[in-house]
C-alpha positions in Angstrom: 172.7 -0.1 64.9 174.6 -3.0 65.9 178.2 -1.9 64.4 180.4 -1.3 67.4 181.9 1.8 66.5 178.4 3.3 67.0 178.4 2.0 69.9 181.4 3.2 71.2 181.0 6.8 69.8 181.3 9.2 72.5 178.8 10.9 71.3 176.4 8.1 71.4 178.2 6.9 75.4 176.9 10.8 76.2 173.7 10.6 75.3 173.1 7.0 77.0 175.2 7.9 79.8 172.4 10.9 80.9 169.1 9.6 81.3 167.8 12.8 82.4 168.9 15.1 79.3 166.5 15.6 76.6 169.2 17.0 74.5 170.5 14.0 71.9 173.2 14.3 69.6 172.9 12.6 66.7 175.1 10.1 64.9 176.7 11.8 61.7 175.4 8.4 60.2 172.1 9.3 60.6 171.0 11.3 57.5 168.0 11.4 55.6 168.7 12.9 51.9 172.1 13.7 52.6 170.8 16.6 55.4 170.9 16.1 59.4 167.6 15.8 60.3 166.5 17.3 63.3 163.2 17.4 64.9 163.2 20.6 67.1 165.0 23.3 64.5 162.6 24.0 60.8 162.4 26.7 58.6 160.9 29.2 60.2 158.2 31.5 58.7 159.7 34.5 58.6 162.8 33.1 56.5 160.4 31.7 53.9 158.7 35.1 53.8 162.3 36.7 53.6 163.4 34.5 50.7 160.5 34.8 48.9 160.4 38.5 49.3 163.5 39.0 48.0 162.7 36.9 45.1 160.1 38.7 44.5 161.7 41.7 44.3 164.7 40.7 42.2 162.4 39.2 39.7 160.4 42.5 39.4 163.6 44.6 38.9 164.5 42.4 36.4 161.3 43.0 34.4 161.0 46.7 35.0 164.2 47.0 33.8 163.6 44.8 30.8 160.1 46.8 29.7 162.0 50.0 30.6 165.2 49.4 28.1 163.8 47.1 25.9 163.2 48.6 22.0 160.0 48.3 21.5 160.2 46.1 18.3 162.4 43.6 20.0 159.3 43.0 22.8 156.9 42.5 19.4 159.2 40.5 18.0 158.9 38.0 21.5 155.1 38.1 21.4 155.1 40.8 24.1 152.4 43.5 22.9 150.8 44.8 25.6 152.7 46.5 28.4 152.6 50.4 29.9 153.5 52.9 28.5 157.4 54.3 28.9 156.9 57.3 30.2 155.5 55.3 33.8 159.5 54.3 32.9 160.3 57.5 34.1 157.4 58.8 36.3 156.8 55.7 38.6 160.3 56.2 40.1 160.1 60.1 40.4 157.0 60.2 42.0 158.3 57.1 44.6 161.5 59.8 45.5 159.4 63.0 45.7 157.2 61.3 48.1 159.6 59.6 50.8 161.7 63.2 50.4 157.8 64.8 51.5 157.5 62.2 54.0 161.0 63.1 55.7 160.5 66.7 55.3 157.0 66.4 56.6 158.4 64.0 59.6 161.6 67.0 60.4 158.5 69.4 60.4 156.1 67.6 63.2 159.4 67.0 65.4 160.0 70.8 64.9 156.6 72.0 66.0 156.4 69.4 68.9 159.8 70.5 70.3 159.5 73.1 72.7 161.9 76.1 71.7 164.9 76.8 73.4 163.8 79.5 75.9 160.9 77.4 77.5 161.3 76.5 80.6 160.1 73.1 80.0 163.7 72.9 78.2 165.2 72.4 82.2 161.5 71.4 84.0 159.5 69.3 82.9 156.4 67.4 84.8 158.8 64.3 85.5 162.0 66.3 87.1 163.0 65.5 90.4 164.2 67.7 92.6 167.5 66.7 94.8 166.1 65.7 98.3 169.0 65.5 101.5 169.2 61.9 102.7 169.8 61.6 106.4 173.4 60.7 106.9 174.2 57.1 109.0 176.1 57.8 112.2 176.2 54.5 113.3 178.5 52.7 110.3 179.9 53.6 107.0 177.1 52.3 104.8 175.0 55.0 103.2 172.1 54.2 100.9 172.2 55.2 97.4 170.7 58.4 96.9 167.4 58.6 94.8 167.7 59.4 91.4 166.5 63.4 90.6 167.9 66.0 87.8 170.5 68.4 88.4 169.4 72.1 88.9 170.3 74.5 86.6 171.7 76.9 89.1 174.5 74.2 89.8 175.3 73.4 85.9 176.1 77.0 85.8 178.8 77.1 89.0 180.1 73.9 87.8 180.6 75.2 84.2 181.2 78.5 84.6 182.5 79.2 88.1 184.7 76.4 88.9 187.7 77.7 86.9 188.1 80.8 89.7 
């Protein structure tokens, strides 16, 4: 702590310099293990789970893979005598894609039937349309207010569409 170019580093003269800042830089001398230690940042919980997860995952593709392409003399031959049978090999991963195919095809369905078709008139009205109300004009200045926010008729969708190219 005494060496004077620790001392004189600016990032050190910063620190000392602002007695109200709880921010603190710290000296690339200090290291514990090789790895800036620092006090506010950690390794949060959902990295750990993260990390692990993947692991997990890797390590179980691994060994479905191996059980799945394995001959079975070579996994006597390691000691390995009691595992599933193969044709889980081939039905595990069949069933897994026939089901989320179901699941989206089940999920397109229940969007379907909640949709209203496309000749309701809940299509253009709905319980939460506003209508277009007149807002008085200003005559004293040029400020106007901002009008309220509402839905667009139908009836002028159409002119503007259809009628404005007279």
């Amino acid at each position: 702590m005494t060496d004077p170019s620790f001392l004189n580093s600016p990032r050190r003269i910063l620190s000392l310099s602002k007695e109200r800042a709880t921010v603190s830089f710290t000296d690339p001398d200090d290291k514990v293990s090789g790895f800036p230690v620092s006090e506010e940042h950690g390794t949060k919980p959902s990295e750990v789970y993260g990390f692990v997860g993947s692991i997990s995952i890797i390590m179980a593709t691994v060994i479905y893979l191996i059980w799945a392409y394995t001959p079975e003399p070579w996994l006597h031959s390691v000691g390995i005598t009691y595992y599933p049978s193969r044709y889980w090999a081939l039905a595990l991963p069949s069933y897994a894609m026939v089901t989320i195919v179901l699941a989206i095809t089940f999920y397109i369905g229940l969007n379907f039937m909640a949709t209203a078709p496309p000749t309701s008139f809940y299509t253009i009205y709905d319980e939460f349309s506003r209508e277009h109300t007149l807002s008085q004009v200003s005559k004293d200045g040029d400020e106007q207010p901002i009008e309220p926010i509402s839905d667009i008729g139908i009836h002028q969708v159409n002119d503007l569409m259809f009628n404005s190219a007279n």
